[in-house]
C-alpha positions in Angstrom: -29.8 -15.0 26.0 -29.8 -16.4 29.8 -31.4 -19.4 28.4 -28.5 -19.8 25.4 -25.8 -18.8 28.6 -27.2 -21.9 30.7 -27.1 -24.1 27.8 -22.9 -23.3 27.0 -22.4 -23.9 30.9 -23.7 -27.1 30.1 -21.8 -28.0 27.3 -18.8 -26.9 28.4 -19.1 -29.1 31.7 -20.5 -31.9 29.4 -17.3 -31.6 27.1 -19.5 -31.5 23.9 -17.0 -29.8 21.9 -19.7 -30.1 18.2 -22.2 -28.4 20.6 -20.0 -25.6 21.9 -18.8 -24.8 18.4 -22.3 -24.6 17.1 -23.1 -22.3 19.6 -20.4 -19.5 19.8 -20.7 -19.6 16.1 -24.4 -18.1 16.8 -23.6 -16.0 19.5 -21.4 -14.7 17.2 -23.6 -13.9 14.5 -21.7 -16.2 12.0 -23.3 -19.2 10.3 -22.8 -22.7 12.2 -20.2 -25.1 11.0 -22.8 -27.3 9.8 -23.5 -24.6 7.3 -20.3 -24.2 5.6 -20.7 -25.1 2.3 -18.6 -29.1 2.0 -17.8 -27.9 -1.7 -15.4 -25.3 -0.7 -13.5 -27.7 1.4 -13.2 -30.0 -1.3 -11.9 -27.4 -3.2 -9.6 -26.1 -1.1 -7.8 -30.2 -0.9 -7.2 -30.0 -4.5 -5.6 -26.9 -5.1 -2.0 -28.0 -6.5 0.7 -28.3 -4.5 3.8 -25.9 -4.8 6.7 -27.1 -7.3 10.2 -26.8 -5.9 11.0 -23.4 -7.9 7.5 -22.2 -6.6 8.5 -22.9 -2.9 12.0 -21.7 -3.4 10.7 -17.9 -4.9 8.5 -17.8 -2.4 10.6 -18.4 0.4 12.9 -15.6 -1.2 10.4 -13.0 -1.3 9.1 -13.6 1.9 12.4 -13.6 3.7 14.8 -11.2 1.0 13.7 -7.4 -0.4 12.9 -9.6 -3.9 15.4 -12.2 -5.6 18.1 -11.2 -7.6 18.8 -13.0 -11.2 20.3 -16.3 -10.1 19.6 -16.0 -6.5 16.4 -18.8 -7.1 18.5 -21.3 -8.6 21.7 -20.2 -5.9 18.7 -21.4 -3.1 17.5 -24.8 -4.9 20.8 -25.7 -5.2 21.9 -25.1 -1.9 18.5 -26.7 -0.6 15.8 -24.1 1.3 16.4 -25.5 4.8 20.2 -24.6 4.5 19.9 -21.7 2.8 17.4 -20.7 5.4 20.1 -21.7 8.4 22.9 -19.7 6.6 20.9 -16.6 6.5 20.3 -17.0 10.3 23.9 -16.8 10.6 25.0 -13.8 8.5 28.6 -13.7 9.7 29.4 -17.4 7.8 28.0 -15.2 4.3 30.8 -13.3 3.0 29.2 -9.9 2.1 33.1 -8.2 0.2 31.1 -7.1 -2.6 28.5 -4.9 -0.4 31.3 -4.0 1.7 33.5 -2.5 -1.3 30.8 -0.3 -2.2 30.8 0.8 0.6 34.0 2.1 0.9 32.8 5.1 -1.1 30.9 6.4 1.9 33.7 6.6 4.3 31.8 9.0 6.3 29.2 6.2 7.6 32.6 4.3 9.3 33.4 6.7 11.6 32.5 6.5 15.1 29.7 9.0 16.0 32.1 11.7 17.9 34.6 11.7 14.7 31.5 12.2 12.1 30.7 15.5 14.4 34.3 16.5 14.8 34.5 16.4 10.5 31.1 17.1 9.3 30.0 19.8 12.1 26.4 20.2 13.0 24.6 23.5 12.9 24.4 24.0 16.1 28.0 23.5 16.2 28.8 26.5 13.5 26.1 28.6 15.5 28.1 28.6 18.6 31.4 28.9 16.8 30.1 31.8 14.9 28.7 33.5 18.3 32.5 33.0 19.9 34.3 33.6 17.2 36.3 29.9 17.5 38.7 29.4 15.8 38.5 26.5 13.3 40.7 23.1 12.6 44.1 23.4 11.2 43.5 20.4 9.3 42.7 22.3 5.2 39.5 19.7 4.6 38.0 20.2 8.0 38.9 24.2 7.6 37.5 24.6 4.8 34.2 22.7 6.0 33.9 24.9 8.9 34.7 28.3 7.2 32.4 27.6 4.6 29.9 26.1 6.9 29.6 29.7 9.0 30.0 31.9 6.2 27.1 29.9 5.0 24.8 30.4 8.3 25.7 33.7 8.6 25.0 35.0 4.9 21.3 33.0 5.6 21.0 35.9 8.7 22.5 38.5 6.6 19.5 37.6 3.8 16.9 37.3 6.3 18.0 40.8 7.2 18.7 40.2 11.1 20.8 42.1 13.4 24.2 40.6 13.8 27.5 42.5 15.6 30.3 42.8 13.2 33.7 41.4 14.1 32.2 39.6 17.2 30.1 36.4 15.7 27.1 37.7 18.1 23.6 38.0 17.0 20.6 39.4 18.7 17.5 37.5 19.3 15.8 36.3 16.6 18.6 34.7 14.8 17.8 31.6 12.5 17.7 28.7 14.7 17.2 26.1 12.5 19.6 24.4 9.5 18.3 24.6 6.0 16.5 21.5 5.7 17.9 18.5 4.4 15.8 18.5 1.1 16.1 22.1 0.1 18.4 22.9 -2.4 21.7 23.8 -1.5 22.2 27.6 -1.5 26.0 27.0 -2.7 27.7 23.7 -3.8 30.9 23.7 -3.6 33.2 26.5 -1.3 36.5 27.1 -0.5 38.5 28.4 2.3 40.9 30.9 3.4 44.5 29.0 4.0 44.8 26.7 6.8 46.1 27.9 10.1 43.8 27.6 13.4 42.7 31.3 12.9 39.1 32.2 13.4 37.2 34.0 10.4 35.2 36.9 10.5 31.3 37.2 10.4 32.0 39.6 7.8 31.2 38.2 4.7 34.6 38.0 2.9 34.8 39.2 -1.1 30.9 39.8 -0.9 29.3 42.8 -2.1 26.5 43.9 0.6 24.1 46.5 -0.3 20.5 47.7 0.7 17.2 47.3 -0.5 13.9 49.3 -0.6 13.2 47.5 2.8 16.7 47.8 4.4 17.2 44.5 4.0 21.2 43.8 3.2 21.3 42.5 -0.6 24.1 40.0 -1.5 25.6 40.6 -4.8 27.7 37.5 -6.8 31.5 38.1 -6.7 33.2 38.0 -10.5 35.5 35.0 -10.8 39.2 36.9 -10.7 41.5 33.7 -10.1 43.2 30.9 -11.9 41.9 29.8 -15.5 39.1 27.0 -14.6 40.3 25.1 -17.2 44.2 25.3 -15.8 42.8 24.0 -12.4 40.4 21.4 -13.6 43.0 19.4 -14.8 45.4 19.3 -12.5 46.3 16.4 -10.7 44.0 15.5 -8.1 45.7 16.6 -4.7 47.0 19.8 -6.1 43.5 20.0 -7.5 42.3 19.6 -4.5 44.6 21.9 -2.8 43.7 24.8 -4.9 39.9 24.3 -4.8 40.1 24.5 -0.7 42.9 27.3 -1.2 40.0 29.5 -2.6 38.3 31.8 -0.8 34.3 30.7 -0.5 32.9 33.7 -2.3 35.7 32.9 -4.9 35.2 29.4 -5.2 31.2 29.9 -6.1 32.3 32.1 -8.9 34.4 29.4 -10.0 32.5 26.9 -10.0 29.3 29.4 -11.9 32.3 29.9 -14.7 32.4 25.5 -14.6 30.5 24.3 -18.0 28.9 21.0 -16.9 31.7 18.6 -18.3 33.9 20.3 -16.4 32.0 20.3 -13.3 31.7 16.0 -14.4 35.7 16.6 -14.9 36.4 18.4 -11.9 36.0 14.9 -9.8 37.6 12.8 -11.6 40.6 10.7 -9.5 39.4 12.3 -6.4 39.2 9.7 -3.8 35.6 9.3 -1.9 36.8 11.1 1.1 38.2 13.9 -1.0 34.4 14.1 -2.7 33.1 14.3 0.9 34.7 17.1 1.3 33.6 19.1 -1.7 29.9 17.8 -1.1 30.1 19.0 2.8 31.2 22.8 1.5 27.4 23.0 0.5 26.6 21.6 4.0 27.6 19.1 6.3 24.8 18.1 7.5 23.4 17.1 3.6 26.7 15.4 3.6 25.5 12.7 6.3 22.0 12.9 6.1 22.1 11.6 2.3 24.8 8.8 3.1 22.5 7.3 5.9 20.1 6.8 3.2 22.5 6.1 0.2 24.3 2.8 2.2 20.9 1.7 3.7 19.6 1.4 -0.1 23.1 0.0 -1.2 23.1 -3.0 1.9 19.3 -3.8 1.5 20.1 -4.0 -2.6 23.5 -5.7 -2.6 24.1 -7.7 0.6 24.0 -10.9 0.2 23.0 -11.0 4.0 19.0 -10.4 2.9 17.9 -11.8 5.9 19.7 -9.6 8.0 18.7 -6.8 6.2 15.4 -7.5 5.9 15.1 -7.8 9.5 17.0 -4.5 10.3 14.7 -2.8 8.5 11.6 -3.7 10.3 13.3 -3.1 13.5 14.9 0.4 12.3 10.7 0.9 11.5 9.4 -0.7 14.8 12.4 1.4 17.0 11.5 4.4 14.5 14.1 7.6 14.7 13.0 10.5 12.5 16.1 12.1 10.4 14.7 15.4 11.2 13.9 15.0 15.1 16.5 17.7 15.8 19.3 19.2 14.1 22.0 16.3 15.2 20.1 13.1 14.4 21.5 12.2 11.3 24.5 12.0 13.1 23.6 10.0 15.6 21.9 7.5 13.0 24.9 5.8 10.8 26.1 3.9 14.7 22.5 3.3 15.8 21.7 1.3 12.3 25.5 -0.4 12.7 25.8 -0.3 16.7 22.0 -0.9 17.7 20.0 -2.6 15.0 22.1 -4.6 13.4 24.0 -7.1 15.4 20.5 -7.6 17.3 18.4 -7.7 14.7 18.6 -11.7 14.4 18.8 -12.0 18.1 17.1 -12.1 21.3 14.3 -9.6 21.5 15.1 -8.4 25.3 18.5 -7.7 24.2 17.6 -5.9 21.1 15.3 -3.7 23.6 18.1 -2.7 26.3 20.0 -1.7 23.4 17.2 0.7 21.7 16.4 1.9 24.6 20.4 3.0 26.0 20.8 4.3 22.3 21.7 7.9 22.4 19.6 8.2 19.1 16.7 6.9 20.6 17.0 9.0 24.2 
């Protein structure tokens, strides 16, 4: 080996570059170049070269989540090189289409203080419940609140913990965490008492409680005493509306277990997107944003016609990784780092893109 060491000093100050190859390929353990077979080389020169449509497709899926019918010949017609140089300018593309779907997710265009002030975090509910704050005048935000703490405290009620009556208090030991994002709902859709800034009781309104063999408290369903379903189902949709977050939330799941499944379908017809919010965050808020994030994430990588963008603000969102469930208000803080953060850096300068992750209140 000392010998072989001698010998590469004395190439490399000799500048025999044939020698030098030869010998790092044995030091290596490889064969020598001498010894790679000519006929594979030859080979290699005659592989066919790439048509125009083959080039074109596989530009596409290198750079795009897969072309879309027509978006081939859209690129050969263009010509790769400026198609290439428009997708590394994504404002010039007009994206309308993506951005009128999205308009059914209004949620994801609020700034991240307003998406906690309408969808509220459980953490949120669990100090409002211990204060006994009262909740938003505004009916939709009132009736996501009440439903929202009658909700958390029925879970404590279930899990048969100690809680003080009249006061919101519990004693150590109380649930701490939300239900998690991809268990089932334990209600769908709730109601409200009527609007007015007034707090609501931990007691659990209309519901029958009762013990078990255990001592547990037992909650019985409430019978459905209100309007005829069918009357309110087909109502126009704002007093539809109206009377669906007039209802009580013990009375609005027995009205919606008396719903057959057309008229649940019926229910939601002519209700605008943020009204449909609304009746999805009564089952919790949190499910409510944690879904969107990943609904209009699909949507933009699907439909925008900005793929280079979006295929580059996925492997950032990956590289500058933020797990949904890192604590209880990280979806919230998700939607503005995706649109804030990753987005308008993702075709930019690295450094910059950096800075921003790092100052990003979902990242810290």
């Amino acid at each position: 080996m000392v010998e072989r060491m001698k010998f590469v000093r004395w190439a490399v100050e000799a500048g025999n570059a044939a020698v030098i190859a030869s010998l790092c390929a044995a030091l290596a353990g490889a064969p020598a170049l001498a010894e790679v077979p000519v006929a594979k080389t030859a080979a290699a020169a005659k592989l066919p070269k790439l048509t125009e449509p083959q080039k074109t497709l596989h530009a596409l899926n290198r750079f795009t989540f897969g072309p879309r019918p027509g978006d081939v010949q859209a690129a050969e017609k263009m010509g790769l090189q400026a198609w290439f140089e428009r997708q590394l300018n994504p404002q010039s593309i007009d994206d309308s289409a993506l951005n009128t779907m999205l308009l059914k997710y209004p949620a994801m265009q609020l700034s991240q203080n307003a998406l906690l002030q309408r969808f509220p975090s459980p953490q949120m509910l669990r100090q409002m419940s211990r204060q006994h704050t009262p909740l938003p005048t505004d009916p939709a935000e009132h009736a996501i609140y009440a439903h929202a703490i009658v909700n958390y405290e029925k879970q404590i009620a279930a899990a048969g913990l100690p809680q003080q009556a009249k006061t919101g208090k519990t004693v150590e030991g109380e649930i701490q965490a939300a239900p998690s994002m991809n268990a089932p709902a334990a209600t769908a859709m709730q109601g409200t008492a009527p609007a007015g800034g007034q707090a609501i009781s931990t007691d659990m309104a209309g519901t029958e409680v009762s013990k078990n063999a255990k001592g547990k408290e037992r909650i019985a369903k409430v019978p459905y005493t209100g309007e005829d379903p069918a009357t309110i189902i087909t109502l126009p949709p704002n007093e539809r509306m109206a009377k669906i977050l007039a209802m009580p939330p013990e009375q609005l799941n027995a009205f919606r277990a008396e719903l057959l499944p057309r008229q649940t379908a019926q229910m939601m017809v002519g209700l605008s997107p943020e009204q449909i919010e609304v009746l999805a965050a009564l089952q919790g808020p949190i499910r409510v944003v944690g879904a969107e994030v990943l609904e209009t994430r699909l949507l933009r990588d699907v439909y925008s016609d900005r793929q280079l963008e979006a295929v580059m603000t996925d492997f950032w969102l990956n590289h500058f990784s933020v797990y949904v469930r890192k604590n209880q208000n990280e979806p919230y803080l998700l939607p503005s780092y995706e649109r804030d953060t990753i987005r308008p850096n993702a075709l930019g300068k690295f450094e910059d893109l950096l800075v921003a992750t790092a100052e990003s209140p979902a990242m810290l």
